[in-house]
ZAMARGU-4260 file (C-alpha; in steps of 0.2 Angstrom, whole numbers, plus 5000, padded with zeros to 4 digits):
<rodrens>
0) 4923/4853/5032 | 4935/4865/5034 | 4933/4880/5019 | 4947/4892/5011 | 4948/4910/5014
5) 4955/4916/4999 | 4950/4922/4980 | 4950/4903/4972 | 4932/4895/4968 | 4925/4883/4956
10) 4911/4882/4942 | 4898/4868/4941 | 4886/4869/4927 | 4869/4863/4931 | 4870/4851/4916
15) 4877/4840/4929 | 4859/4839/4938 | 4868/4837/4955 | 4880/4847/4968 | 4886/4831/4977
20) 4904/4831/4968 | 4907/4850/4972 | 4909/4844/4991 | 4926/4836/4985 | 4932/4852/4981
25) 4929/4860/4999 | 4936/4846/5008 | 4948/4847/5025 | 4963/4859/5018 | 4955/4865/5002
30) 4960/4884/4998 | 4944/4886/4988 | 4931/4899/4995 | 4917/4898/4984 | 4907/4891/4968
35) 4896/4897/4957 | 4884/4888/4942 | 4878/4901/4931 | 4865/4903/4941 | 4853/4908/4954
40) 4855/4892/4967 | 4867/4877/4969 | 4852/4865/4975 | 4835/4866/4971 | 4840/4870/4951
45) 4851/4853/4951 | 4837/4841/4954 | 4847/4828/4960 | 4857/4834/4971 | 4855/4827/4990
50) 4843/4835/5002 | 4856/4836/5015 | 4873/4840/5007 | 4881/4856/5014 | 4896/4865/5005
55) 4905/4876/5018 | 4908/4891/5005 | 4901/4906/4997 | 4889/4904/4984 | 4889/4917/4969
60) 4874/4919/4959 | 4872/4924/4941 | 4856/4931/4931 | 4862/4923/4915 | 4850/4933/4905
65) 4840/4947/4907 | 4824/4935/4906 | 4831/4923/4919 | 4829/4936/4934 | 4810/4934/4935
70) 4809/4914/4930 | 4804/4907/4945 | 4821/4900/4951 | 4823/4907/4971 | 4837/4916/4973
75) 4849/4908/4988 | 4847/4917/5001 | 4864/4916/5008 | 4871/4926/4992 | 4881/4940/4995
80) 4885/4944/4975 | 4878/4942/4960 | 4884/4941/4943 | 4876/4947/4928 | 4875/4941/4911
85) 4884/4928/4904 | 4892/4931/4887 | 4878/4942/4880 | 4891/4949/4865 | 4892/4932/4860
90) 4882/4924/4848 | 4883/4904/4853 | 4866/4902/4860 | 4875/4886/4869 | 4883/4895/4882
95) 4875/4914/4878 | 4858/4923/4875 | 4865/4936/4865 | 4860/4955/4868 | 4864/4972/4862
100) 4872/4983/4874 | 4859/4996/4875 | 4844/4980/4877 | 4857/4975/4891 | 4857/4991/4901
105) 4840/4993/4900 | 4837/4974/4908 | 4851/4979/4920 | 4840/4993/4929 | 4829/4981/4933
110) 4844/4968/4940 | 4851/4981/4950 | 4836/4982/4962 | 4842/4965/4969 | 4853/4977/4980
115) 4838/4985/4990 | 4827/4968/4989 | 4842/4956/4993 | 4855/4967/5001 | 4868/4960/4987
120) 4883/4966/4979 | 4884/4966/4959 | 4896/4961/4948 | 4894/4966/4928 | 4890/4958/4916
125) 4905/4944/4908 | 4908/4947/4890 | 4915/4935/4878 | 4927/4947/4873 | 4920/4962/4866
130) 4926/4977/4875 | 4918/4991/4863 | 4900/4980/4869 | 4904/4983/4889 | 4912/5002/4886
135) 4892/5006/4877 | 4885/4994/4892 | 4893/5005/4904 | 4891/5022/4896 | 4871/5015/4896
140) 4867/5011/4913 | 4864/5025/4927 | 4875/5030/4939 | 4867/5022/4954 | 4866/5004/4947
145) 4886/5005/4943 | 4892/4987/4947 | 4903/4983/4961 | 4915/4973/4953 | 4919/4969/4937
150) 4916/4951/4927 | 4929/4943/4915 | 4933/4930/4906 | 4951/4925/4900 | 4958/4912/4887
155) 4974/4912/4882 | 4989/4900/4886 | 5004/4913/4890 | 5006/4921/4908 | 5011/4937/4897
160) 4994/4938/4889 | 4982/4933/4903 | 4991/4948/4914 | 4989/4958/4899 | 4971/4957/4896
165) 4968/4957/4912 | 4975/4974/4917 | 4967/4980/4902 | 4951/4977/4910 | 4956/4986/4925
170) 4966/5000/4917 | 4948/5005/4906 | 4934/5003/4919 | 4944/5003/4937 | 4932/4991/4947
175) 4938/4975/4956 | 4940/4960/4944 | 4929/4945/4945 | 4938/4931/4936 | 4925/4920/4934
180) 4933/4908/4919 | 4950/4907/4912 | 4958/4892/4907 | 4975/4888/4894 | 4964/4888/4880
185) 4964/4902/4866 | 4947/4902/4855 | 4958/4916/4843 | 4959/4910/4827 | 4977/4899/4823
190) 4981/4897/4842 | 4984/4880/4846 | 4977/4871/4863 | 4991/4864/4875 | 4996/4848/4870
195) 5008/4843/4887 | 5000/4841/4906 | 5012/4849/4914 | 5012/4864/4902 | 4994/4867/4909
200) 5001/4864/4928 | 5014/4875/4926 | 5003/4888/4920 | 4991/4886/4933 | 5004/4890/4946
205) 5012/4907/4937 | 4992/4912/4933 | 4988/4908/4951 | 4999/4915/4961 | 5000/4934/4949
210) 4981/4931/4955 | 4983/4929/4973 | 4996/4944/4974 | 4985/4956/4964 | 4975/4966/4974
215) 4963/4972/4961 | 4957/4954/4959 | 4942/4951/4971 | 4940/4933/4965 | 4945/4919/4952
220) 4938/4903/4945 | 4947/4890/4934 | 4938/4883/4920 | 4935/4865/4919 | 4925/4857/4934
225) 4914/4843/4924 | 4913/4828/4923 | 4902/4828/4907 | 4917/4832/4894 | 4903/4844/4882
230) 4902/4854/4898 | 4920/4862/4894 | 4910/4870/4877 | 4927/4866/4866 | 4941/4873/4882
235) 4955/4858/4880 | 4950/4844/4891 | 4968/4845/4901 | 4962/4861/4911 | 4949/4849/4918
240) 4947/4847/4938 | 4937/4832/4938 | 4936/4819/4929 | 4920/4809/4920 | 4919/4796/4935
245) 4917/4812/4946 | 4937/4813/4955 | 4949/4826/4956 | 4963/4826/4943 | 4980/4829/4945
250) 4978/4848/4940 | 4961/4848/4953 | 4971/4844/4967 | 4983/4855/4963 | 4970/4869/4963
255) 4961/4863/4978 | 4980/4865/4987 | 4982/4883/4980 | 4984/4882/4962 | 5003/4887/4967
260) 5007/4878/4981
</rodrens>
């Protein structure tokens, strides 16, 4: 398998128990550079995944919750970044342990010695969407445990918007960008889901290719890589990658080309 050098990668909940259908994203040609799950491994936390499958691409890890660094999951050791919590302004305990900023910071001491013990890079926690909750995060933790880069997640479904937020995030806290999930889905109140395919291609491409010329975006991942539909948590099922027989959509082979290609 040949790999991608650029910023694009993939999520793949563990839900899914196996790793084997991540392999069709990082076949010969795919732009794609790396996956991630939420977690601390891509192999031994899937039970089913096969013993000898190999992906050619970087592996992200996350702690999703303070209590998930010490839970007796390894960490791979190939990891070169980790990510921190997932979500913990948010209070869906489906997809978040929820945490007060100054209970985060407090946890995040203890994360940040990965850096001597694994010789990693950090990435901040990912909010939900509550910026005052990362500003009191930050302002909290010491200097010498400051994050690398900088989590986000974005979802909207305009160009104008996605750029906005996004260099809102780099405008207050001036760290690399980690776009770990966006999607064309909005969860704001009155905001409807796309309703055409090619809306949701075109906006791939735009959303993409700003990405890929942006240089204070480090890495991006598209939201929608299941094949188990409740794994999208309510995101409109036409941002998906993959579909429930485990193949690549139209729209995941377009982001395995380049997104903008």
């Amino acid at each position: 398998m040949a790999r991608g050098y650029g910023k694009s990668g993939i999520s793949w909940p563990v839900q899914e128990r196996t790793s084997d259908p991540i392999a069709k994203f990082f076949q010969e040609g795919s732009k794609l550079s790396w996956h991630w799950n939420w977690n601390k491994n891509w192999k031994s936390i899937l039970p089913e995944t096969s013993k000898d499958l190999t992906i050619d691409a970087e592996f992200v890890a996350m702690i999703f919750a303070p209590d998930y660094l010490d839970n007796g999951v390894e960490l791979d050791p190939s990891v070169q970044i980790v990510m921190g919590y997932n979500e913990p302004d948010h209070n869906d305990a489906s997809v978040a342990v929820h945490q007060s900023a100054r209970d985060a910071a407090i946890a995040w001491t203890h994360l940040a010695k990965l850096r001597e013990t694994h010789g990693v890079k950090l990435a901040s926690p990912a909010i939900a969407g509550n910026i005052p909750w990362l500003q009191e995060w930050f302002a909290q933790i010491p200097d010498d445990t400051r994050p690398d880069y900088l989590t986000v997640h974005i979802y909207t479904t305009t160009f104008d918007d996605f750029v906005r937020q996004v260099v809102n995030f780099w405008n207050l806290f001036r760290l690399p960008i980690i776009v770990s999930e966006f999607a064309m889905h909005s969860f704001a109140p009155g905001v409807p889901p796309p309703t055409d395919m090619q809306q949701v291609h075109d906006f791939m491409g735009q959303i993409t290719q700003w990405l890929d010329q942006t240089d204070f975006i480090a890495k991006y991942s598209w939201f929608g890589a299941v094949r188990d539909g409740y794994n999208l948590h309510g995101v409109s099922p036409l941002n998906r990658l993959m579909d429930e027989h485990g193949e690549l959509t139209a729209l995941g082979q377009q982001y395995v080309a380049g997104g903008h290609a």
